[in-house]
C-alpha positions in Angstrom: 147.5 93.6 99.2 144.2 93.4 97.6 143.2 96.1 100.1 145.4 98.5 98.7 144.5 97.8 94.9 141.5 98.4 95.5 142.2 101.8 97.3 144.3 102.7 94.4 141.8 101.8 91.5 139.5 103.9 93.6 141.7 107.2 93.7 142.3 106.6 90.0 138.5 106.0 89.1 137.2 108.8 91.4 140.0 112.1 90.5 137.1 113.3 87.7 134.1 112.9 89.3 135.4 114.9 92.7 136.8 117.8 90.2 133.4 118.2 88.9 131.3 118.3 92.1 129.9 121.3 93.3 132.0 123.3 96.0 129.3 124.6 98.5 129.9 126.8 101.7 129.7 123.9 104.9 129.8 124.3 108.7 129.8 122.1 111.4 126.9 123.6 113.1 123.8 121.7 112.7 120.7 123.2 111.1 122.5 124.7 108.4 121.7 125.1 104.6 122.6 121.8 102.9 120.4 123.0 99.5 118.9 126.1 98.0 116.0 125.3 99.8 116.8 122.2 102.1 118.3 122.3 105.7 120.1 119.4 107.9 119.6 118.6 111.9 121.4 115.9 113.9 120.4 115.4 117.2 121.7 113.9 120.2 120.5 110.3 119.2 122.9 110.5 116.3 119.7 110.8 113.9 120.8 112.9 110.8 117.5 114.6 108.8 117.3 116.4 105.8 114.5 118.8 105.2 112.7 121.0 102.8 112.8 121.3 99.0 114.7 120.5 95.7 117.6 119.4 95.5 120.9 119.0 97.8 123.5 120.6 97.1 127.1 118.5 95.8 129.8 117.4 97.3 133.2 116.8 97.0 135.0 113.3 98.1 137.0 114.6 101.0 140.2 111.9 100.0 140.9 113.9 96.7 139.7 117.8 97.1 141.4 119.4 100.2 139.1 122.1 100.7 136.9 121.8 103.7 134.1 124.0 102.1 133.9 121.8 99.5 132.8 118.6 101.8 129.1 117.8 103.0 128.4 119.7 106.3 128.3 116.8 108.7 131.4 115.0 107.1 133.3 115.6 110.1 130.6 114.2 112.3 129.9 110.9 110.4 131.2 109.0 113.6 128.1 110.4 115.7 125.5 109.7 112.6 123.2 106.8 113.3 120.5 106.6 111.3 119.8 109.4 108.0 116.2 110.5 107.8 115.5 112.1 104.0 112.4 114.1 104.0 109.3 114.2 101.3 110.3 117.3 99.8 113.9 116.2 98.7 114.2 115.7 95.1 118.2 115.2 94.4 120.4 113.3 96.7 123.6 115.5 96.0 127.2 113.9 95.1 129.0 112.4 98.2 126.0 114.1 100.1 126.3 110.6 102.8 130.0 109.6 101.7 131.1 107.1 104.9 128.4 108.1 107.1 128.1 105.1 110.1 124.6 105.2 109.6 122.7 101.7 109.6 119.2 103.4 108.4 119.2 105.7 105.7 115.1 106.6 104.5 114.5 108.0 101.3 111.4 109.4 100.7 109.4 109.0 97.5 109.8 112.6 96.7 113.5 111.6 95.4 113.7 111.3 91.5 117.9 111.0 91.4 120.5 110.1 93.3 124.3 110.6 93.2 127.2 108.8 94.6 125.2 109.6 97.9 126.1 106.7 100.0 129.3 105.5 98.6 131.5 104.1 101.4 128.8 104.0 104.0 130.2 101.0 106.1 127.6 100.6 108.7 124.1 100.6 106.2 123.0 97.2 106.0 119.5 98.4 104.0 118.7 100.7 101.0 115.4 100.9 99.5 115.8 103.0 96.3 112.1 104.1 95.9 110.1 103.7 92.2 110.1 107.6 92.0 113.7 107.5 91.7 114.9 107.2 87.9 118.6 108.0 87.7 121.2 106.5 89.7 124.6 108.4 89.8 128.1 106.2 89.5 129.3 104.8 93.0 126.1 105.2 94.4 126.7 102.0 97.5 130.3 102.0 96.0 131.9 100.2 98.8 129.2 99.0 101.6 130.9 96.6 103.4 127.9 95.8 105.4 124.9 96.2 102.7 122.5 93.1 103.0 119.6 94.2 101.3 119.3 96.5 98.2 116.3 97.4 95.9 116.5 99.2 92.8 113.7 101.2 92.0 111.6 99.6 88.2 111.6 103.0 87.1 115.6 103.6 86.8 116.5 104.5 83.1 120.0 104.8 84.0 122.8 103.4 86.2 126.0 105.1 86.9 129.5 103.0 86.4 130.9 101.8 89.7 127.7 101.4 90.9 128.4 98.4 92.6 132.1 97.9 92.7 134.0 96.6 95.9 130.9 95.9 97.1 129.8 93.4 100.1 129.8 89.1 100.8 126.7 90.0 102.3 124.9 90.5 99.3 125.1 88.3 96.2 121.8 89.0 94.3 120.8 92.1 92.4 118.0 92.6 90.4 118.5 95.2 87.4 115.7 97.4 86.7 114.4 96.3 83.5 114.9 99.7 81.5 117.6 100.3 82.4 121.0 101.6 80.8 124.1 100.5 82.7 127.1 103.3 82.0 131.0 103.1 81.9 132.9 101.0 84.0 130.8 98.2 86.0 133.9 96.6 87.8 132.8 94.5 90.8 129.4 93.8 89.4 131.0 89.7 88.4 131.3 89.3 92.3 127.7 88.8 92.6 124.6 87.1 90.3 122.8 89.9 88.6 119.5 89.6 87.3 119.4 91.1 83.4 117.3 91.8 80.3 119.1 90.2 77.4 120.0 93.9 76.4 121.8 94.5 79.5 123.1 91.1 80.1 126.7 91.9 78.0 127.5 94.7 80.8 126.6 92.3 83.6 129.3 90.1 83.5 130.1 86.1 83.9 127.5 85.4 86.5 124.6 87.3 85.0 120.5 85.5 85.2 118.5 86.4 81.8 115.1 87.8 82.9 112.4 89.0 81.0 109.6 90.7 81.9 105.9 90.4 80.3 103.6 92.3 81.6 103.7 92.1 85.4 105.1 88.6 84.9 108.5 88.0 85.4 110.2 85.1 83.7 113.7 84.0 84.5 115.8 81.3 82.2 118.5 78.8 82.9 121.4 78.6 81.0 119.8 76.3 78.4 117.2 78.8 77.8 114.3 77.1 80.0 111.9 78.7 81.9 113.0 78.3 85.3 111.1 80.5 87.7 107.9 83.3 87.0 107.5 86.1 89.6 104.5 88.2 89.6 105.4 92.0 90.4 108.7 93.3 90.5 108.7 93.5 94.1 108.2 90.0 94.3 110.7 89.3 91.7 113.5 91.8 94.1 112.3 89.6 97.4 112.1 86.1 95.9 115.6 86.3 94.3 117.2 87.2 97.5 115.5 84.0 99.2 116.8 80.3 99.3 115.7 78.5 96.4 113.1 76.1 98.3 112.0 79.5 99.7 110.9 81.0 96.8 107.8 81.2 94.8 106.6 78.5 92.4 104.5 78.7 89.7 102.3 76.7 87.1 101.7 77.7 83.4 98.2 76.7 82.9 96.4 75.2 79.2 95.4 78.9 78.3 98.6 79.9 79.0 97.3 82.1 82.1 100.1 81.9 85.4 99.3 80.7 88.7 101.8 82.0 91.1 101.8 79.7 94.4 104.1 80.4 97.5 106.7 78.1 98.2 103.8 75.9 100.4 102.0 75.7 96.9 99.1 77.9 98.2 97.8 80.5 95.8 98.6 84.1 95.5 97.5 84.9 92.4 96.8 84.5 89.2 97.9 86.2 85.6 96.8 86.4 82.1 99.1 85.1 79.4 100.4 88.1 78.9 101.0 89.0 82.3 98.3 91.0 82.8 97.0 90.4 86.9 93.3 88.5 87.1 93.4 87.6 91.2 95.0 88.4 93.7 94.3 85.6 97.6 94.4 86.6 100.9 94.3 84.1 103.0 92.1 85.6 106.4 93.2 84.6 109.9 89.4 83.1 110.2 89.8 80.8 107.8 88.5 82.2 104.8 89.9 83.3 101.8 89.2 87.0 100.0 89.9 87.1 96.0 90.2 90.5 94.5 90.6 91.8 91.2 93.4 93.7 89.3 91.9 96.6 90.8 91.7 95.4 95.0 88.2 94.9 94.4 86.7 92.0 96.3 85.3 89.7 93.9 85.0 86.3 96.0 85.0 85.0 99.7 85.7 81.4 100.3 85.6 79.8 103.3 83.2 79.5 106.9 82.7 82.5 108.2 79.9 84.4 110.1 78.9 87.8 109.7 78.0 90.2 111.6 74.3 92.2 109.8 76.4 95.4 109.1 78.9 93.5 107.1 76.9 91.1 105.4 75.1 94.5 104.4 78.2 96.0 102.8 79.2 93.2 101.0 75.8 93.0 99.2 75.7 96.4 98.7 78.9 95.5 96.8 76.8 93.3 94.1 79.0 90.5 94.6 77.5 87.0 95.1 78.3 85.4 98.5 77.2 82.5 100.7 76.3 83.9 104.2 75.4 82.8 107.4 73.8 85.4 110.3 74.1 84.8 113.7 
């Protein structure tokens, strides 16, 4: 029964947005146009790749427009498609472009700055990476991926869709929301799993929403009292730790001057932050041993720890004017 609401709610929701796509000419011949500039392959290994320029053309949801023409290319062939490959080049992931596609692996390149309701009832993707170019996400965009296990949204977004995450997965409870952005219409769905929000967007969010807040590279998360409860540094870090078990996670110490040391969940240091969030050290912990400290910019500042040098690189890391204690052979 529930199975059938939710198809219904879906027809309902979906009839404007597949009369306003873009009817294109299709084929079922591979290696046709699939944009202005862009062209689509799928070989015999079920591997679907998109090519060339600009945007992708639009797409029609096959379940409420009829007309063939008006449906991706490969539609028809979404049994035989594996794994899509999205090539640097590609700017606009077009509407419905990957609708129900059985691909686990879909790549999209850093090239891509929007992104429609491209992968919308993909069952069989388990991954999607949206990348920090990316900085508009169109409604429905994982709409219904049953199978979705992983999923990070790039910082950069300024706007999501509605639907965007609606009759979505068990697999995945956790999403982080970019911190800029806007979240539009209808967000059904979204209560079924803990979202991560700024206090602006925390209203949208829903029931079992997490307040963030993010200073600097620092971010800070609260509990429901208002406490600090956990400081990530880095937004990736933020999207990985929030998907791991809670002793799994990160830890962290506020310090007298109010700088942040960020420790792994073993208490060993990664790095360390102004009080504004602004990054002082990063650790690297070497498989000899030793430990290599580097500024906000990667530059080695310190090495800590026995380890013997060969002339040539005792040589460069003079040459660097930093100040080390080293042994020759």
């Amino acid at each position: 029964m529930r199975k059938i609401l939710g198809i219904a709610i879906c027809c309902l929701m979906y009839a404007p947005m597949c009369l306003a796509a873009t009817i294109v000419a299709s084929s079922e011949t591979t290696g046709q146009k699939c944009g202005d500039n862009c062209t689509w392959t799928l070989d015999s290994d079920g591997n679907l790749t998109v090519s060339g320029e600009g945007a992708m053309y639009n797409y029609s949801h096959p379940g409420f427009n009829q007309n063939e023409t008006s449906w991706s290319p490969w539609y028809k062939l979404n049994e035989d498609i594996h794994n899509v490959v999205i090539e640097n080049g590609i700017t606009a992931i077009g509407q419905w472009a990957f609708k129900s596609t059985n691909a686990t692996s879909i790549e999209i390149p850093s090239s891509v700055q929007t992104l429609g309701y491209g992968f919308a009832e993909s069952s069989a993707v388990k991954n999607l990476h949206i990348p920090d170019t990316v900085t508009s996400l169109g409604g429905a965009f994982c709409h219904a991926c049953p199978n979705l296990e992983n999923l990070y949204l790039s910082q950069n977004i300024s706007t999501i869709g509605s639907h965007s995450f609606t009759f979505n997965t068990a697999n995945i409870d956790t999403v982080v929301i970019p911190p800029n952005a806007t979240l539009t219409g209808y967000m059904g769905g979204i209560g079924y799993i803990t979202t991560y929000c700024t206090s602006e967007q925390i209203s949208t969010c829903g029931n079992n929403s997490v307040l963030y807040e993010k200073k600097g590279n620092l971010y800070y998360v609260y509990d429901n009292e208002g406490n600090i409860s956990e400081i990530y540094g880095g937004y990736e870090n933020f999207n990985k730790n929030v998907l791991k078990a809670p002793d799994e996670r990160d830890t962290y110490n506020i310090n007298d001057d109010g700088s942040v040391s960020i420790m792994d969940s073993k208490g060993t240091m990664i790095a360390q932050y102004s009080a504004d969030g602004g990054l002082l050290k990063q650790y690297d912990y070497n498989s000899d041993g030793s430990v290599s400290i580097y500024d906000a910019n990667g530059k080695l500042i310190s090495l800590k720890g026995k380890r013997i040098f060969t002339v040539e690189e005792a040589t460069a890391l003079v040459s660097g004017k930093n100040t080390f204690s080293i042994r020759y052979r």
